[in-house]
N, C-alpha and C positions, 0 to 999 in steps of 0.2 A: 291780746287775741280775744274776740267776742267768741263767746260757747253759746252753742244753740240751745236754747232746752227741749227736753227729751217731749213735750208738748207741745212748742214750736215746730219741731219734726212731722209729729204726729196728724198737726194741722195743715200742713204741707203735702203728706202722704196722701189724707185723707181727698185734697185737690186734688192732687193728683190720681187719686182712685188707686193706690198701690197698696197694696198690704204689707205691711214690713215687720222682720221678727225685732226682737229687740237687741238682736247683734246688729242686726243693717240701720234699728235707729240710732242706734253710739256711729257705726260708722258714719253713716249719713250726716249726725252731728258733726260730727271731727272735719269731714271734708266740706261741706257747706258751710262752716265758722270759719275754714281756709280762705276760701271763695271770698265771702262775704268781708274779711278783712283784709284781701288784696282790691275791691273794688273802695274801701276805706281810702287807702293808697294811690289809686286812679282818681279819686275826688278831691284831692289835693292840690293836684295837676295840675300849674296856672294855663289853661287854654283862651284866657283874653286874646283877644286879636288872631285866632287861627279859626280859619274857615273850614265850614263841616265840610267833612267827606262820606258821603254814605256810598262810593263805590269808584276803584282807580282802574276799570278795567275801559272806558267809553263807553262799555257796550250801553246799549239802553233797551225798555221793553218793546216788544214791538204787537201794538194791539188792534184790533179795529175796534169800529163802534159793532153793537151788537142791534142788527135789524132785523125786522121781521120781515118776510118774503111774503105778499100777498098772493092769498091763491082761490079759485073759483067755488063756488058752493057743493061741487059734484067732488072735488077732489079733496076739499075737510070732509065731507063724508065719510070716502070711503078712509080716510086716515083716521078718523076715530073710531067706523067701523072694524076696523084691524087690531085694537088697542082689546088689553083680555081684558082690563075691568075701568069700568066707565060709569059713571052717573050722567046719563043727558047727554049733554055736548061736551062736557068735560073730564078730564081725562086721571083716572084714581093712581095714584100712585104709590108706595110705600114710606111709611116716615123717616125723615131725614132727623128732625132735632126732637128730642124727646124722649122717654121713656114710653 
């Protein structure tokens, strides 16, 4: 059995933005050195000649393409008129990715 070290955890926590006491990092240890030595075991797995399966239900996605609707100069107007905060013609939003 591989044992994580208590630094290896930490660097992990740290990804993952969780703070953890140092009982949850033992445990954490203990059950991710589980994990990670049952996947040991799945990689052993002779799967030559077996065809991937990423899903046994048929379903499949169902998407369209994403188009833009043309519309007339009077009616961007007033739809960016409408918007509470704007620079110009474009349209200010609040941040998605970042700090």
């Amino acid at each position: 059995m591989s044992k994580l070290s208590k630094e290896k955890i930490e660097q992990i926590a740290n990804l993952a933005r969780l703070e953890l006491s140092e009982e949850e990092k033992k445990l954490y240890a203990k059950q991710l050195s589980v994990i990670f030595d049952y996947v040991e075991v799945l990689n052993e797995v002779d799967t030559e000649g077996v065809e991937e399966t990423c899903q046994v239900t048929g379903l499949e996605d169902v998407l369209r393409a994403d188009e833009a609707d043309e519309r007339d100069e009077e009616t961007k107007k007033k739809l960016i008129a409408q918007f509470p905060d704007r620079v110009g013609d474009l349209l200010k939003v609040k941040q998605v990715f970042g700090e």
